[in-house]
C-alpha positions in Angstrom: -14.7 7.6 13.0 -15.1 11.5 11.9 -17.5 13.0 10.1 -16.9 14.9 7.3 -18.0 18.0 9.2 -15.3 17.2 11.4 -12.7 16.6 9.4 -13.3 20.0 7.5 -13.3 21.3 10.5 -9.7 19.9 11.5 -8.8 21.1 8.5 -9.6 24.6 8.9 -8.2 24.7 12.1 -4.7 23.5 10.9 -5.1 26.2 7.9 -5.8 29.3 10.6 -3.3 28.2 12.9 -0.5 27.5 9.5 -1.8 31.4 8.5 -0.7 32.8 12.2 2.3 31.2 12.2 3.2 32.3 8.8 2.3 35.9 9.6 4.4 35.6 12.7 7.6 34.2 11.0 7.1 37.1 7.9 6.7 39.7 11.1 9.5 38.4 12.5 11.6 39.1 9.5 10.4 42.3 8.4 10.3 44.1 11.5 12.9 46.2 13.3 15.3 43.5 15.7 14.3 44.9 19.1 10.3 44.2 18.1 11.5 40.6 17.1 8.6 38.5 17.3 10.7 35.0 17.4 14.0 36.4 18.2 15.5 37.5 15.0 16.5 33.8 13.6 16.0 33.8 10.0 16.3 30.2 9.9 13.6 29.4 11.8 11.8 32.2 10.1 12.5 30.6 6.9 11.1 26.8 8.0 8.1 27.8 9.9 7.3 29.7 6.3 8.1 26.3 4.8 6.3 24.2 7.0 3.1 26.7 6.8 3.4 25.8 3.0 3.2 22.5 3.5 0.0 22.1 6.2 -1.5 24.7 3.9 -1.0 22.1 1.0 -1.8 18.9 2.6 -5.0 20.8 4.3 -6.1 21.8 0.2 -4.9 17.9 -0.6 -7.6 16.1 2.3 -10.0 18.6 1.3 -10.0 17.4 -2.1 -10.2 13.8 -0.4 -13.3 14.6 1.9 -15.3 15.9 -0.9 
C-alpha cells in the first residue's frame, strides 16, 4: 500500500506532466504553422487542453482525499 508521501507525490507528478502538456497544446495553437509543436490539429489541441483539465481536477479531488 502507498504512503501518503507517495501518493502526493503521484499526484504532483500527474499535475507537472498535465501542465507540459497543456502548455504544449496552447503552443501549438498559438504559434506560426511551420513551428507547429503537434502538427497544427486543433482538435487534438482542443482535447489534450480538456483532458489536462481533468488530471488537474481529479489530482485537486485525491488531494483533498489524502489529507
Amino acid at each position: 500500500m502507498a504512503s501518503p508521501t507517495n501518493a502526493r507525490r503521484m499526484i504532483l507528478l500527474a499535475w507537472a506532466l498535465a501542465a507540459v502538456a497543456a502548455l504544449l497544446a496552447i503552443l501549438d495553437l498559438v504559434l506560426p504553422p511551420e513551428a507547429k509543436v503537434f502538427g497544427g490539429q486543433t482538435v487534438m489541441d482542443v482535447l489534450f487542453l480538456i483532458c489536462a483539465a481533468l488530471v488537474g481536477f481529479l489530482g485537486w479531488d485525491a488531494w483533498r482525499d489524502i489529507r
